[in-house]
N, C-alpha and C positions, 0 to 999 in steps of 0.2 A: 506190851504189844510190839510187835516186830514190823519192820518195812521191807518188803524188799523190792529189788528191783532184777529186772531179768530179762534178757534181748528176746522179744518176740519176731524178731527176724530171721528165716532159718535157710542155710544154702544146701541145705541135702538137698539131693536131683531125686525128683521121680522114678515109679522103674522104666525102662529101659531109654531114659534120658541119658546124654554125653555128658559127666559131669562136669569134663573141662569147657562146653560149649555154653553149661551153665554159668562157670565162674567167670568164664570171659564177659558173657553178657549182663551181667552184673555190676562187672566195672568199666564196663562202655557206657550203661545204664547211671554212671555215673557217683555210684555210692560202695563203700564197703562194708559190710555187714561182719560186724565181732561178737564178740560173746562179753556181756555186762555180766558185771556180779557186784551188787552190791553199789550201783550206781557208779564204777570204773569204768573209762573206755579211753581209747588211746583219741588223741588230738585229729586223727585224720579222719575220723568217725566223720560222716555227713549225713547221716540219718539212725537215728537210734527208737526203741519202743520201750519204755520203762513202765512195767507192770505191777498195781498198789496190791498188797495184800490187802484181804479180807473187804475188797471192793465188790460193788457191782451196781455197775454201768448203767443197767437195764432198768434199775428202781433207782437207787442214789445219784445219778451221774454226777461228776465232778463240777467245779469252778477252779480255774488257773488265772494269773497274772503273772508279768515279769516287772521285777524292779527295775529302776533306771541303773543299775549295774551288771543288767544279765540273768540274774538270780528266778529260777522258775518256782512260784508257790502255788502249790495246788491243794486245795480244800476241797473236803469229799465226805458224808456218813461212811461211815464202817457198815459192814453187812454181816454181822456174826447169827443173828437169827433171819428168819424167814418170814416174820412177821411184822418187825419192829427194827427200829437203831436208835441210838441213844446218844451216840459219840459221834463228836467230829474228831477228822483227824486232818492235824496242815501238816504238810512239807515243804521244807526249801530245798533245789538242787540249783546245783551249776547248769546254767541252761546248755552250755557247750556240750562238756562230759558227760550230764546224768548227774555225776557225784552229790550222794546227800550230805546236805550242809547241818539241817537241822527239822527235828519234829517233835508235835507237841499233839496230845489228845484232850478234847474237850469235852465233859457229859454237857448235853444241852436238850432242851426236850424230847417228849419220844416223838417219833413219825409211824406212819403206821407202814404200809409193802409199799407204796411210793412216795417220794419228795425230791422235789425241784424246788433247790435254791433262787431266790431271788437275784441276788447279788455278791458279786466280791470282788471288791472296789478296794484304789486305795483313797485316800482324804488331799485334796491338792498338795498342802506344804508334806505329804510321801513320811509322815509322824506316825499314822492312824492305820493299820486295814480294816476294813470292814466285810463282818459274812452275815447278811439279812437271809430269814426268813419270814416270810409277813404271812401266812396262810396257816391252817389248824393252830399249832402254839408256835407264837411268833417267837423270834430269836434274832437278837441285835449284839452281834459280838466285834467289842470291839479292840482290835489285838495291834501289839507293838510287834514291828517287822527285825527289829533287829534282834529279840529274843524269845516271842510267842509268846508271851504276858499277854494277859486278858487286861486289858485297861480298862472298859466299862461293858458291863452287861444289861439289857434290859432284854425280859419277854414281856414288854407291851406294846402292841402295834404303834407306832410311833402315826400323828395327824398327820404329818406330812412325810409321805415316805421321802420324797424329791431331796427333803435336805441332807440325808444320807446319802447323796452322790456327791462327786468332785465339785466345788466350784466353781465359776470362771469368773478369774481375778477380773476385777474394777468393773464388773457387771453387775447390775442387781437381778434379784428373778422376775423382778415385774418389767422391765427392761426386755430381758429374753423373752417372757410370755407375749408380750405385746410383737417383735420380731416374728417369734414362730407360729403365734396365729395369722399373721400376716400374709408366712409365705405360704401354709397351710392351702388358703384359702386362693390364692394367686396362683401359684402352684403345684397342688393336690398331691403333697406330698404326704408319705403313711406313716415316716417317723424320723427320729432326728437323731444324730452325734452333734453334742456341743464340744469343739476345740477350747482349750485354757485361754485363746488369744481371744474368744469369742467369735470367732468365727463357724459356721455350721455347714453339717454336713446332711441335706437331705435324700432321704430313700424313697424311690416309687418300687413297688411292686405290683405289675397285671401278671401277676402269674405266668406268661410266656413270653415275657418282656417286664423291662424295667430301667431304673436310670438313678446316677448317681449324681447332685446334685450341689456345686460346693457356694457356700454363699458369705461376703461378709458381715460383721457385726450390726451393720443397719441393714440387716437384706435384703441385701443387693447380688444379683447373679451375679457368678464368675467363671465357673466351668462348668460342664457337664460330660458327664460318661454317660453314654447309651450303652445297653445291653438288648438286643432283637430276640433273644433264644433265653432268656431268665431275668426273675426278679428279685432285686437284695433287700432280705429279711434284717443284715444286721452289718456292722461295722464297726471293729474292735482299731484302738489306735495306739500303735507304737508306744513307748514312754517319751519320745522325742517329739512323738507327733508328724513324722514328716512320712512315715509310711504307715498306712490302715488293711487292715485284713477283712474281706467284706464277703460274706455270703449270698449266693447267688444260688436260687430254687427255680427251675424248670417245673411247672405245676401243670398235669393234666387236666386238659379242657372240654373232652369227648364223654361219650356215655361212659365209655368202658375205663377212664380213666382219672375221671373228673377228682380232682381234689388228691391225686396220690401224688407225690412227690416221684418223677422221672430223671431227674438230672441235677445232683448240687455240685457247686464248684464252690472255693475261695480263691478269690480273686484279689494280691498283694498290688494297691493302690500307690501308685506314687501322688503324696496328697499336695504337693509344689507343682504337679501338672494334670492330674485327676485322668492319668493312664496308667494301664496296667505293666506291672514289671516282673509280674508271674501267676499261673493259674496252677492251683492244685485240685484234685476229685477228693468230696469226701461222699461215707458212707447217707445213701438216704432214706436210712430210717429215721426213725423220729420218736419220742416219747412222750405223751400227753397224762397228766393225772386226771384223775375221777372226777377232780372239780374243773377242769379246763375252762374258764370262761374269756381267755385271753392270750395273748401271745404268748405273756411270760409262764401261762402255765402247759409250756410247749418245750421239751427243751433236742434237740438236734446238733450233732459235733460243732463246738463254737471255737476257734481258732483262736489264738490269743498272740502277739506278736512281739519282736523287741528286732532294733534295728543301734549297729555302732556306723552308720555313715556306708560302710562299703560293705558289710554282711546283715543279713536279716535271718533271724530265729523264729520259725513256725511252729509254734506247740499245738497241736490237733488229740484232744481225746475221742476213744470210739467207745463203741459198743461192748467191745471186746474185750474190757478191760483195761487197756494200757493207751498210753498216753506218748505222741510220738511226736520227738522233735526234730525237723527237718532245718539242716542248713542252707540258706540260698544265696546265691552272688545275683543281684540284679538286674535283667535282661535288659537289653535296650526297650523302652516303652513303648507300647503299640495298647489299638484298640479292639 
């Protein structure tokens, strides 16, 4: 099985477009668009689209993460038939360049025309990844990052899915449960990021409004982000932790509207002052399975982020196929 990769960004002009009025505006626009092959790109690259073979978006969508060195791994079923998929396929690339570093295929149960992944996480001490499936035939794969070794496999729904997430070191779970019911209840918050330091990150969503909520380990308020015009569904956190990638839904309210998604943004959180340092548009479609009885069986472009101190990396997969890493310098923060 082959990989490839291949710039979905294209600067041919329209007909009777100026082509040089194009190319100018493109590098005012801030980015240069080159041509990858094979996950090559030159260093001044600032936005690139790397496109999986034998993907599709539409029924498989992907899971990505970045290691605390940069490295973009993105887990995804292969779509060879129209019916079924049978294979995972990971990737590692340089999160800079594209360049593929390393891939590995795995048979793991069938799916039948859709499946949305649960998760793909990595284990706190960064030893372990993990790609859950907990629905139809469950799948617990659990792979070494530094050579795609299958370390432990199970397909049986594990009692507690919870302990397949990261940690937080010197925390117990019943310590945290007793915290998050707390602010729950105090605070009508709809769902949480747990930080390594213990610290948490709570999300409101009213659909045309919403708020970001950061608290410490005994929950206790410390900031808060308002948003007046959207609600955040979700918040993805750096390897560092000090910047989060957070989705924000504008939900229609009216007859003609109610329940359609009108507006998604991610919104690059500085989480040392819980303001924004940049806003990006993603696509707002969405994809729900047959069995939908919950969030996670929802899945919509989920951003995934890595930060060295002065630049931040945004990986955004679409619909489309390809998966697209933006490079950003961080604005001054505002609200």
């Amino acid at each position: 099985m082959t990989f490839d990769f291949a710039q979905a960004i294209s600067m041919r002009p329209p007909a009777n477009t100026d082509a040089k009025i194009m190319i100018r505006s493109a590098l005012l626009a801030g980015f240069l668009a080159i041509s990858l092959l094979d996950g090559h790109a030159s260093e001044a690259v600032h936005r690139m689209s790397l496109r999986l073979r034998d993907s599709d978006f539409h029924r498989y969508p992907p899971r990505t993460l970045f290691t605390p060195d940069g490295k973009l791994v993105i887990a995804y079923r292969t779509a060879k038939s129209s019916d079924e998929s049978s294979t995972l396929q990971v990737v590692v690339a340089d999160g800079r360049s594209g360049k593929q570093i390393a891939k590995h295929s795995y048979d793991i149960p069938s799916a039948g025309r859709t499946k949305i992944s649960d998760n793909f996480v990595p284990s706190l001490d960064g030893h372990s990844l993990y790609y859950v499936e907990l629905t139809g035939n469950p799948i617990v794969l659990e792979i070494s990052p530094s050579n795609l070794e299958v370390l432990s496999e199970s397909t049986t729904r594990p009692s507690n899915a919870a302990s397949l997430m990261p940690r937080v070191a010197n925390v117990t779970d019943d310590a945290l449960a007793q915290v998050e019911a707390r602010i729950k209840t105090q605070n009508g918050i709809d769902d949480f990021v747990i930080l390594s330091s213990g610290r948490l990150i709570g999300m409101k969503d009213r659909a045309i409004a919403g708020s970001l909520q950061l608290f410490d380990r005994e929950g206790n308020l410390v900031k808060t982000l308002d948003r007046p015009d959207c609600g955040f569904k979700s918040v993805q956190l750096s390897p560092s932790e000090r910047y989060g990638a957070a989705v924000c839904t504008r939900t229609g309210t009216t007859e003609w509207t109610f329940g359609k998604t009108l507006d998604r943004n991610v919104f690059i959180i500085d989480l040392q002052t819980m303001l924004i340092a940049k806003s990006v548009s993603l696509s707002k479609m969405s994809l729900q399975t047959s069995i939908a009885t919950n969030a996670s069986r929802v899945w919509y472009p989920q951003p995934t982020i890595w930060d060295s101190g002065q630049m931040i990396l945004l990986c955004v997969p679409d619909f489309s196929g390809t998966i697209t890493i933006q490079e950003i310098i961080p604005e001054l923060t505002h609200q």
